[in-house]
N, C-alpha and C positions, 0 to 999 in steps of 0.2 A: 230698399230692402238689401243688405247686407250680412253674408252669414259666410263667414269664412274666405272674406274678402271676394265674395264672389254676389253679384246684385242678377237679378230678371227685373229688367227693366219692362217687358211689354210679352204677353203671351195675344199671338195670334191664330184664329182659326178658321179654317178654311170653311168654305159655302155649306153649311148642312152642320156643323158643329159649332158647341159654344167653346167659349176659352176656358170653364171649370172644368171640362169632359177632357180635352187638351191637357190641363195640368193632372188630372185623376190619374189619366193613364201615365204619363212619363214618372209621377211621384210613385207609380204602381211598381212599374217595370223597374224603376233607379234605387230602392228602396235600401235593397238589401244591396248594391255595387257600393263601392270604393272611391268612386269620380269623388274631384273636387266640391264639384256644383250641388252636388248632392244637398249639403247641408241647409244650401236654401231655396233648393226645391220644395224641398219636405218642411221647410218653415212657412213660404207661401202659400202651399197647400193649408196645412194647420190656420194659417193667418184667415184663408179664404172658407175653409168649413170642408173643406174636402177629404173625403172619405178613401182610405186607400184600399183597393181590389186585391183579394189573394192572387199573387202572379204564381204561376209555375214552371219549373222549369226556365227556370231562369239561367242565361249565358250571356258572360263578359266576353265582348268581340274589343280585343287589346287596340285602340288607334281607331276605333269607329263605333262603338257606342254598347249596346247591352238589347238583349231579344228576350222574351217569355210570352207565356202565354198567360191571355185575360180570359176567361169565359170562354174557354176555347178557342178564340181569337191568336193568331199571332199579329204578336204587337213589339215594333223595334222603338227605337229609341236612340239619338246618338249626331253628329254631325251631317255633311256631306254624304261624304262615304256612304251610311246608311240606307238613304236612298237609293245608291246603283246595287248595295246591296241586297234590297227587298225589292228592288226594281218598281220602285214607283216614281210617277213623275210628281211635279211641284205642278200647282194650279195658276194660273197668269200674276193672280194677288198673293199667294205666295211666294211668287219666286221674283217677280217685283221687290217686295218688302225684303227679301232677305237678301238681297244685291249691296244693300246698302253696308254688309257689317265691314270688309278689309276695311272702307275708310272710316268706319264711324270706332273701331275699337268693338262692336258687335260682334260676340259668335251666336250662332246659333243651334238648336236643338230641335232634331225635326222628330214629329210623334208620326210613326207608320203603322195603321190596324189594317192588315189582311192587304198589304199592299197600297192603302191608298194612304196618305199623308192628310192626315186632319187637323195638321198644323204646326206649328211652330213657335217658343220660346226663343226670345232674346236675353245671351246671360251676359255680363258686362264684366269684367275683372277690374276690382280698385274701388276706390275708394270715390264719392260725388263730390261735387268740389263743395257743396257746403261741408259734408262729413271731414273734407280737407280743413274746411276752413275751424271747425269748429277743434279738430285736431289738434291744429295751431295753438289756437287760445288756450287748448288747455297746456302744452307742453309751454305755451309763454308764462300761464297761470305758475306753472310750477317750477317756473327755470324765477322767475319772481321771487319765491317763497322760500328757494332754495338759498337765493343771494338776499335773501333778508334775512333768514335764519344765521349764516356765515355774518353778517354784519352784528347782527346780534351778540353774537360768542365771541366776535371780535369786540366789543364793545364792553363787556362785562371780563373780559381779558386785560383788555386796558383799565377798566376799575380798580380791578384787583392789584392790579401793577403798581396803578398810583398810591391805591390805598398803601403799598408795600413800603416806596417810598416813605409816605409821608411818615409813616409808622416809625422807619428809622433814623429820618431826619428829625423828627420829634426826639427819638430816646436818644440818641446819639450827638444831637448839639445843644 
């Protein structure tokens, strides 16, 4: 999934939640922000059938993510940060799983309802190397098409040419 050069490769949730309630709330809270990711948030959700919550009150924390409120719940949304800022902790299998993002190119997004973290999105920046690969072909497709066309019009240039000659070595001798 790709939407604005930004993929969620894996949405995980922690012990007592699924991972549609997981993306419900962050596509709730992100809805109306700015973030990059946004775009394919709110595609995944649509993709998966999910239905998005009136948030209210909703607040852009600039470097750490966005807070509103679900159902009178307060619910963050956002990085790292987020957490020491709602002050909850990560569960063993969460914070496990999400050790893995500096080397893997992984960030992640962590969902907080009323302090407790019911989970976490992995968003990926770039491009999967089939999407690379398929990328490729087409820009080879058309760098092809481009130097056929250019031979073509050289080709019908050179006709012309000749035709010019012969035209006036005909009339001419």
């Amino acid at each position: 999934m790709n939407a604005g050069n930004y993929r969620i490769t894996r949405i995980v949730a922690d012990d007592g939640h699924a991972e549609g309630e997981v993306l419900q709330v962050a596509a709730s809270v992100l809805y109306f922000s700015d973030f990059p990711i946004v775009p394919a948030l709110l595609e995944r959700a649509r993709r998966a059938g999910v239905a998005q919550l009136p948030a209210e009150k909703f607040e852009r924390v600039p470097g750490v993510g966005a807070r509103a409120l679900l159902g009178g719940a307060r619910v963050a949304v956002g990085g790292r940060a987020i957490l020491a800022g709602e002050s909850a902790a990560l569960l063993p299998a969460l914070h496990e799983y999400s050790r893995t993002a500096p080397e893997s190119g992984v960030s992640f997004l962590f969902v907080v309802v009323s302090g407790v973290c019911i989970g976490c999105i992995a968003v990926q920046e770039g491009l999967t190397k089939e999407e690379k690969e398929t990328q490729a072909q087409h820009q080879n497709a058309k760098h092809k098409k481009q130097i056929h066309s250019r031979l073509t019009a050289l080709a019908l240039w050179l006709v012309i040419a000749l035709a010019l000659v012969l035209y006036f070595l005909y009339r001419y001798l």
